[in-house]
Structures are given as structure tokens and as C-alpha cells.
C-alpha positions as a Markdown table, in Angstrom:
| # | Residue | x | y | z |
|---|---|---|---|---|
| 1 | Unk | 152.3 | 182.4 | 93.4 |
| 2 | Unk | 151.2 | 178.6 | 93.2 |
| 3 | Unk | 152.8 | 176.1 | 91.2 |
| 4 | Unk | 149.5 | 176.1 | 88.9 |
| 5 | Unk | 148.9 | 179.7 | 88.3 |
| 6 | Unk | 152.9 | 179.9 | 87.0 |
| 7 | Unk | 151.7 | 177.5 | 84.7 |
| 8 | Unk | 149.0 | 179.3 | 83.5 |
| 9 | Unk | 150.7 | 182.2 | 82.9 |
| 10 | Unk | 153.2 | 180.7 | 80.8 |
| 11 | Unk | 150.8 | 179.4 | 78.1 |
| 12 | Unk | 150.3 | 181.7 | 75.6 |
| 13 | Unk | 146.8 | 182.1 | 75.0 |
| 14 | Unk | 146.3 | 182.2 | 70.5 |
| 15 | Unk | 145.6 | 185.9 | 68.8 |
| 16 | Unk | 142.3 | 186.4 | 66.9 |
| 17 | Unk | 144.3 | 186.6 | 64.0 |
| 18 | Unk | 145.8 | 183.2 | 64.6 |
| 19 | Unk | 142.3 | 181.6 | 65.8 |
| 20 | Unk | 140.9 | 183.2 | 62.1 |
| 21 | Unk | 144.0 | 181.3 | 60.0 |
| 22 | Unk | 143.1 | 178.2 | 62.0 |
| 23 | Unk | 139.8 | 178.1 | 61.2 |
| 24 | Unk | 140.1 | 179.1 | 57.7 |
| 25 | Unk | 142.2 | 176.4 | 56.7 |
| 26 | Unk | 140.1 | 173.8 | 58.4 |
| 27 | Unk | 137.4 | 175.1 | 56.4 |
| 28 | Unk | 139.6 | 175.5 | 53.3 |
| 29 | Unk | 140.3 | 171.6 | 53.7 |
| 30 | Unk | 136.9 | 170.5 | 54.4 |
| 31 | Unk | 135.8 | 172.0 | 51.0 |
| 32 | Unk | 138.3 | 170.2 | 49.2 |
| 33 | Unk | 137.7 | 167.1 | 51.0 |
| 34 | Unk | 133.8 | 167.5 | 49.9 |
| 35 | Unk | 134.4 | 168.5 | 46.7 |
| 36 | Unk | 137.0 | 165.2 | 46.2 |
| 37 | Unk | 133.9 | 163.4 | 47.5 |
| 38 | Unk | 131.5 | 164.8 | 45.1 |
| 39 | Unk | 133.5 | 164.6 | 41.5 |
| 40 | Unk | 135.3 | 160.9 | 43.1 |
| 41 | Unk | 130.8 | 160.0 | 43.6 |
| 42 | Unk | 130.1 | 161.8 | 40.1 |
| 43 | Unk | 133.1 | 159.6 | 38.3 |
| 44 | Unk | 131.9 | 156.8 | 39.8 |
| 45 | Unk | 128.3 | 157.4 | 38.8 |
| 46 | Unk | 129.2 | 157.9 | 35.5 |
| 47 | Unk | 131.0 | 154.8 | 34.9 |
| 48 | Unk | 128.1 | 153.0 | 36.8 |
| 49 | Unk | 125.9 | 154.5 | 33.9 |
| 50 | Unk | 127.8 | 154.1 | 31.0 |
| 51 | Unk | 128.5 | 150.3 | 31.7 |
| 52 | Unk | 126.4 | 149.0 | 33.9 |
| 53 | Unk | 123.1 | 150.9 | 35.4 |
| 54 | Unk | 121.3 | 154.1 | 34.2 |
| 55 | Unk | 117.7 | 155.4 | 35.6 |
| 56 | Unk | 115.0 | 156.1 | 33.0 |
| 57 | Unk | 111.3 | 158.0 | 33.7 |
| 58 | Unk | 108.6 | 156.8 | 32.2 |
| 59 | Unk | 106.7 | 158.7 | 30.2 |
| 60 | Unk | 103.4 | 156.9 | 29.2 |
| 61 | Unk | 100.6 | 154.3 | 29.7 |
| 62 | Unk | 101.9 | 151.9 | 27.4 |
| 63 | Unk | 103.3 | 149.5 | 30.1 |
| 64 | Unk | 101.0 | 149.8 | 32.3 |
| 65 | Unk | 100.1 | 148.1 | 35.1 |
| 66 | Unk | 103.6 | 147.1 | 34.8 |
| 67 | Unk | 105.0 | 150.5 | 34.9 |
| 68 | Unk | 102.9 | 153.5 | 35.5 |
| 69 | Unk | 103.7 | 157.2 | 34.2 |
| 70 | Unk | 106.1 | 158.7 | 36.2 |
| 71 | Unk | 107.6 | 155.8 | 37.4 |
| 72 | Unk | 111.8 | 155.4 | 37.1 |
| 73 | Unk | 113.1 | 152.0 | 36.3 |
| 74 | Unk | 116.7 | 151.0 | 36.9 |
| 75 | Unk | 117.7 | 149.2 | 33.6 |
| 76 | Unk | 120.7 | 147.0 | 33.6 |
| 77 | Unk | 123.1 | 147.6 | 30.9 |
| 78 | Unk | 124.5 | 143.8 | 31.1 |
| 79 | Unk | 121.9 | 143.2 | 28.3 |
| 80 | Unk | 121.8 | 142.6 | 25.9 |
| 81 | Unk | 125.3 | 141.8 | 26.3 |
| 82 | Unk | 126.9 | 139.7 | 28.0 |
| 83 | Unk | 123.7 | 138.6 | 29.1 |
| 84 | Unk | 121.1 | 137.7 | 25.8 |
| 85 | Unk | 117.8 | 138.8 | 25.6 |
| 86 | Unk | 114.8 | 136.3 | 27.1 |
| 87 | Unk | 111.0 | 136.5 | 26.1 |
| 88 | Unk | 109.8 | 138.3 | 28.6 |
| 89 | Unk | 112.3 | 140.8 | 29.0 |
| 90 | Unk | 111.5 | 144.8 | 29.8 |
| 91 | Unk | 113.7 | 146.5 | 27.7 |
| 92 | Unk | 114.6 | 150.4 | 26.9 |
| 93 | Unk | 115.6 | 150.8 | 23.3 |
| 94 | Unk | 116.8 | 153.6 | 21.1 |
| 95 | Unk | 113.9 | 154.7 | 18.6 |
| 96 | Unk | 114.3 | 152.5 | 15.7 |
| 97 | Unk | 112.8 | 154.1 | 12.7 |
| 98 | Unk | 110.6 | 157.5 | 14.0 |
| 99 | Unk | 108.2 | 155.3 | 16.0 |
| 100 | Unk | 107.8 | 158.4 | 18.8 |
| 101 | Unk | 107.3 | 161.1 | 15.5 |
| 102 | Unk | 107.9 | 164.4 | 16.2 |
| 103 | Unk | 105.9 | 165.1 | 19.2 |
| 104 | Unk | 104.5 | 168.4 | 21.3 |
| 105 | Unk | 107.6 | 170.4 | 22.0 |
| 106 | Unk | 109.2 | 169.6 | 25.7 |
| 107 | Unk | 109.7 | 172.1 | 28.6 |
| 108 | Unk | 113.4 | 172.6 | 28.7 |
| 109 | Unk | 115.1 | 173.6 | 31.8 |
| 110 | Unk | 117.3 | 176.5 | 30.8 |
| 111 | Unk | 119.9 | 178.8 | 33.0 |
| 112 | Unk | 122.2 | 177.2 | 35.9 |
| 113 | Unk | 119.1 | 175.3 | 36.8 |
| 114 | Unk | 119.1 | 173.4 | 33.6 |
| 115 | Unk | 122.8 | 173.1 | 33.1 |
| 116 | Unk | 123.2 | 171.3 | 36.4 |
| 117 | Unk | 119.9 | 169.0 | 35.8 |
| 118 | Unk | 121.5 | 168.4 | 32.4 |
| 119 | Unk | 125.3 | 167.5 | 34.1 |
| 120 | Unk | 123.5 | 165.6 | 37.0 |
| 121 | Unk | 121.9 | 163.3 | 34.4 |
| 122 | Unk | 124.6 | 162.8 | 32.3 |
| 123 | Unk | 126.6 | 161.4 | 34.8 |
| 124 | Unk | 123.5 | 158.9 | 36.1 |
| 125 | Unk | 122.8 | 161.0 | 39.1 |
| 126 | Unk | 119.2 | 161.4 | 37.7 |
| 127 | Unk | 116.8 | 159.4 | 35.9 |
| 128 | Unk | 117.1 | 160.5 | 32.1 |
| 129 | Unk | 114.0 | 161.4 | 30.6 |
| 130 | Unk | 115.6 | 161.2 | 27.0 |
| 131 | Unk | 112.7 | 161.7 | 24.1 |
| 132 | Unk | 114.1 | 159.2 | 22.0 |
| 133 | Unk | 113.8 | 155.8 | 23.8 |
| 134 | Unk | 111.3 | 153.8 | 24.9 |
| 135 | Unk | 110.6 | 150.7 | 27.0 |
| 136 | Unk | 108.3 | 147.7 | 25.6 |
| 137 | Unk | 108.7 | 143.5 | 26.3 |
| 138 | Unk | 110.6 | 141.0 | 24.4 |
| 139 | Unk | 107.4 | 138.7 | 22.8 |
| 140 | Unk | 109.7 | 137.2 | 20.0 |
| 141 | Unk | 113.9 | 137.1 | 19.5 |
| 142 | Unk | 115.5 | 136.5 | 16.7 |
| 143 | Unk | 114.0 | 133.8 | 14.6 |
| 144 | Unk | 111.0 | 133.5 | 16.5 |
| 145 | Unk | 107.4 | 133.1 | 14.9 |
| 146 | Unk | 105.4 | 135.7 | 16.5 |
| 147 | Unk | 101.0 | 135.1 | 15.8 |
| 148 | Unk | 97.9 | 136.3 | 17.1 |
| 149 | Unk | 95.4 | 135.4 | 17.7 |
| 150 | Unk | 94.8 | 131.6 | 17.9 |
| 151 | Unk | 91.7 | 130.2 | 17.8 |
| 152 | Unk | 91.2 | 130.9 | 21.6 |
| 153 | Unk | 92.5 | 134.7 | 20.9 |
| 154 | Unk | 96.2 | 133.8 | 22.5 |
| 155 | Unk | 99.3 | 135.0 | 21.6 |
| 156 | Unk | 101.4 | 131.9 | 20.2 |
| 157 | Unk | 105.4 | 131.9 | 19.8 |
| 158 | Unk | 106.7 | 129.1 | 17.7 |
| 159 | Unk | 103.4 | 127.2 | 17.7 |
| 160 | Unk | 103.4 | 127.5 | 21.6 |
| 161 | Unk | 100.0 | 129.5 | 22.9 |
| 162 | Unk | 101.2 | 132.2 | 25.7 |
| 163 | Unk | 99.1 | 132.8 | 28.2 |
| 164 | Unk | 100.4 | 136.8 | 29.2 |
| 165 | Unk | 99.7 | 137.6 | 32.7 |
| 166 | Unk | 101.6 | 140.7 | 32.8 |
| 167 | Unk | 98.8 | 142.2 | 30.0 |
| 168 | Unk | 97.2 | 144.6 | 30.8 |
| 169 | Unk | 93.5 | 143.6 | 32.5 |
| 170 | Unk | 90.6 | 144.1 | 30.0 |
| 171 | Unk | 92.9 | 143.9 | 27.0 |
| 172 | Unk | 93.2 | 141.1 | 24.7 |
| 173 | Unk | 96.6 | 140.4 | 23.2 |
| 174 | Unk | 96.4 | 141.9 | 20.2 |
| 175 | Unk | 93.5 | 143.8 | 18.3 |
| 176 | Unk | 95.4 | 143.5 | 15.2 |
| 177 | Unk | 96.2 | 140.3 | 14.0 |
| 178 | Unk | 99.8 | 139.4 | 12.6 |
| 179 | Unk | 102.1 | 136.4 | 11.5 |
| 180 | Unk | 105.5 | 137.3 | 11.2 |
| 181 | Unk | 109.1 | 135.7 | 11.8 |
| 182 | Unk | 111.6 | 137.8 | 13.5 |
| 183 | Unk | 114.5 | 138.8 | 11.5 |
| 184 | Unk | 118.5 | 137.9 | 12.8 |
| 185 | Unk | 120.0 | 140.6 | 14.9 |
| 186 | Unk | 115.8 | 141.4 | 16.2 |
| 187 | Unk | 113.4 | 141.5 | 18.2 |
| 188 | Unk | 109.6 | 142.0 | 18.4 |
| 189 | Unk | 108.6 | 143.9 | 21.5 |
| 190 | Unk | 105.1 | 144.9 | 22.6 |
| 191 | Unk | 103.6 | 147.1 | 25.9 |
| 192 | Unk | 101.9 | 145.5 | 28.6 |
| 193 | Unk | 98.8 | 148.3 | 28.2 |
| 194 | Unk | 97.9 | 146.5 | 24.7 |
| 195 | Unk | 94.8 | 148.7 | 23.7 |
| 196 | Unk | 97.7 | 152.2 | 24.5 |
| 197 | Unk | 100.7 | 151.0 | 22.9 |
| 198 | Unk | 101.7 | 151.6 | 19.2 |
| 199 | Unk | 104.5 | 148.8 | 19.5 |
| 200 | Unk | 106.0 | 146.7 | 17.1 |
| 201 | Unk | 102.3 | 145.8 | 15.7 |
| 202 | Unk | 101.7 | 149.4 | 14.3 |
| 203 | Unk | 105.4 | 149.7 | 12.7 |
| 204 | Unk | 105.0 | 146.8 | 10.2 |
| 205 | Unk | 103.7 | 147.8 | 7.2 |
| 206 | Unk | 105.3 | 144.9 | 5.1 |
| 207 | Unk | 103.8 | 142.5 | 7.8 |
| 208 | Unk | 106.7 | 140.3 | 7.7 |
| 209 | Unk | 108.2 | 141.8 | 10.7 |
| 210 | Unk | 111.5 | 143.7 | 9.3 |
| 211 | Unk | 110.5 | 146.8 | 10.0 |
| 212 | Unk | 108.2 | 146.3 | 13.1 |
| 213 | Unk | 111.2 | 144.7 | 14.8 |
| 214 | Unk | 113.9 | 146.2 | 17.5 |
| 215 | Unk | 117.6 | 145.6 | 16.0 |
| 216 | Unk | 119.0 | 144.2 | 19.0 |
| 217 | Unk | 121.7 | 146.8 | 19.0 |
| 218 | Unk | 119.6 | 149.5 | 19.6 |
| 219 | Unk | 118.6 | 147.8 | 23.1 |
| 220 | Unk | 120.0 | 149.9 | 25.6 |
| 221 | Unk | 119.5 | 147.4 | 28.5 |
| 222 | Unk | 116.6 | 145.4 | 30.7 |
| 223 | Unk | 114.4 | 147.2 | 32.8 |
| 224 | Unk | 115.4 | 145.4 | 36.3 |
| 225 | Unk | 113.5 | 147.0 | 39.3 |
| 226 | Unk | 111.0 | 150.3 | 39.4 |
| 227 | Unk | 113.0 | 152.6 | 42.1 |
| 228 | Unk | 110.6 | 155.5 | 42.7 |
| 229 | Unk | 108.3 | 156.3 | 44.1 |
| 230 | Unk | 109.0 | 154.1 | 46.9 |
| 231 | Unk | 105.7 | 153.1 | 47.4 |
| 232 | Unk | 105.9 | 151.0 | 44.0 |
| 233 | Unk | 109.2 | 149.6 | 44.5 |
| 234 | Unk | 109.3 | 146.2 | 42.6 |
| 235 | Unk | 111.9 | 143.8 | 40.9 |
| 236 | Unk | 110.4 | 143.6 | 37.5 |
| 237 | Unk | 110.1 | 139.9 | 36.3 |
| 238 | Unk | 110.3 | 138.4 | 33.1 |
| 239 | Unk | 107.6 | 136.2 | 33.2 |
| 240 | Unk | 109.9 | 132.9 | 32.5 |
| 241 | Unk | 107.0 | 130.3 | 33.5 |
| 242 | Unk | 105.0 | 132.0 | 30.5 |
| 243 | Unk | 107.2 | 131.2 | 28.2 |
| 244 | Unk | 108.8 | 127.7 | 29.1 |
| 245 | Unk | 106.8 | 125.6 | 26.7 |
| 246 | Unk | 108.4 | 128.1 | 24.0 |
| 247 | Unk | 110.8 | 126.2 | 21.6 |
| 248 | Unk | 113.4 | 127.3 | 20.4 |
| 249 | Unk | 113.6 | 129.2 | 16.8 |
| 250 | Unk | 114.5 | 127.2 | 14.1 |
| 251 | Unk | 118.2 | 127.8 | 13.3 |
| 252 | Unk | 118.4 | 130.8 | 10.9 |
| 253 | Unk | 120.4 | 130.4 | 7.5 |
């Protein structure tokens, strides 16, 4: 017998039964390894949403062509603090007084289906499509006199006329006309899609702008970047050059 078949005969070739424990607790520590990954990513996400990022959907016209429906929007949570609120800013905010009413009744997702949609967005996995926020622009912060129209039909913010480039086309600034100053601690938002947006204008029935007006800490963050589809992906801007001739408020009491 040759040097190399003694050695093949003296290695023990595994049993089934030991082939089957092998594999099953490679297997066995794979799963754990994924499922780690998935609750370490779902943490993570979590604490990504509740401080810092969360997705929304977009529901309606009333921003467009800024945002379209069925758009998602990345909003940063960073404002309204640290960072303050600028003229110009997209903003998702809480419903501050029953502006969205009562509504048609949703589709709910019900079963395991809808649990894990409903666990998947409450740790910022998916966009939330939450019934009682909604997304507008800064026009006026706190302090700020907010009229339309001038004498050319312009919006004007502390005596400064604004020309709006983000509006949408074939809309003028505002078909109701208004001359209010912003309360401390508010803003006055309005949509892009003027003529399909019941914004701060429709919520005023005092017309001095208390009730019209967002209380800042209902401001859930600034719409940063539009994230889906793909096709439409876009950094959303501010519009700072159409508001640098804006003044300042006057300081408040």
C-alpha cells in the first residue's frame, strides 16, 4: 500500500448526522447574525427619525410644482431647532387647529400586513403618511408683516415686495387679500399651488393672523430633498435670493 492511500485511509470521513449538526448551526448563526443586523438597522433608524430625519408622502396638490402627490420628502428634524426657521422654508407641521377637518375615511392596512407597515414606519423605515400633518412654506416668522397684494399684485413682507418664483405658474399670490403681523412663537405658511391650498389665508377669521398662524412648536422639521420617485429627485431650496431685501421684524414687546 502507498504512502498516500495509508493516508487516506486514516482520515475519517464525517457521518450524515455530523454533516446535518454542522450545517445547522451555521445556519442557526447566520439567523442570529441577520436578525442582529436587522433590529441593530431598525434601532438605528429609529433614532435617525426621532431626532434627526423622518420621510413623509405627500398627499395633495397644494405644493405643487414644488412637490407633486405622491411624492416623499425627507424633512430634517434640526428645525426648527437648533437651526431657526427662514422665509422660504418647506416645512411639515402638526395640524394646528382642525385645518385638515375630518376627512373621507382612510384605507387601513389591517392583519400581519398592516402591523409590520405600521412597525416599519414607526421606526422611519417608511415614509409616514400621518393624517394629521401637513407641509406648506414659511412666507412670514414671527413678527413679520405679511400683505397682499401691492399695487402690482405682489406679496410684500415688512414693506419689501417678493417676487415668488416657486408659485405655482398661472396663480397669483393670493386671491384673498390680507394684512396681518405674525404673532411671537409663529409663523404664517402658505402652498406653492396658491389657487389649491387652504393655508394660513383660509384659517384667519380674526384677520390679524393669530389663528391663521403655525405655533412654531408644532413644526415638525424642513422639508430638505424629495427622495422618490427617483426620477424627481431634488434638494428643495428655500428661495433665499427672494427674500434678501426682507428686513427684519421689528423687535416684539
Amino acid at each position: 500500500m502507498s504512502a498516500p492511500e495509508q493516508a487516506r485511509e486514516g482520515v475519517d470521513e464525517p457521518s450524515p448526522k455530523d454533516r446535518a449538526t454542522s450545517m445547522g448551526r451555521w445556519v442557526g448563526a447566520a439567523v442570529k447574525e441577520v436578525a442582529l443586523v436587522l433590529v441593530m438597522a431598525m434601532v438605528l433608524s429609529f433614532v435617525v427619525k426621532t431626532w434627526f430625519l423622518q420621510a413623509f408622502f405627500i398627499p395633495s396638490g397644494s405644493m405643487e410644482n414644488t412637490l407633486l402627490v405622491g411624492d416623499r420628502v425627507v424633512v430634517s428634524k434640526l428645525t426648527p431647532t437648533p437651526i431657526d426657521l427662514q422665509h422660504g422654508d418647506v416645512v411639515v407641521f402638526e395640524d394646528p387647529g382642525d385645518w385638515l377637518g375630518s376627512g373621507p375615511p382612510s384605507d387601513e392596512r389591517t392583519g400581519v400586513a398592516g402591523a409590520v407597515h405600521d412597525v416599519l414606519v414607526f421606526v422611519g423605515l417608511l415614509p409616514s403618511e400621518s393624517e394629521d400633518h401637513l407641509i406648506k412654506r414659511v412666507v412670514g416668522l414671527p413678527g413679520d408683516r405679511v400683505e397682499c397684494c401691492d399695487a402690482q399684485g405682489r406679496l410684500t413682507v415688512n414693506g419689501v415686495p417678493v417676487d415668488e418664483p416657486y408659485v405655482h405658474t398661472g396663480d397669483v399670490p393670493s386671491s384673498m387679500t390680507f394684512d396681518i403681523t405674525v404673532p411671537a412663537d409663529r409663523v404664517w405658511v402658505m402652498g406653492d399651488h396658491r389657487s389649491d391650498s387652504e393655508d394660513s389665508r383660509f384659517h384667519d377669521p380674526a384677520g390679524d393672523g393669530t389663528d391663521g398662524s403655525v405655533p412654531v412648536d408644532r413644526v415638525t422639521g424642513r422639508a430638505v430633498a424629495v427622495v422618490w420617485p427617483f426620477t424627481r429627485f431634488a434638494w428643495l431650496s428655500d428661495y433665499q435670493a427672494a427674500f434678501a431685501g426682507v428686513p427684519s421684524a421689528p423687535a416684539q414687546p
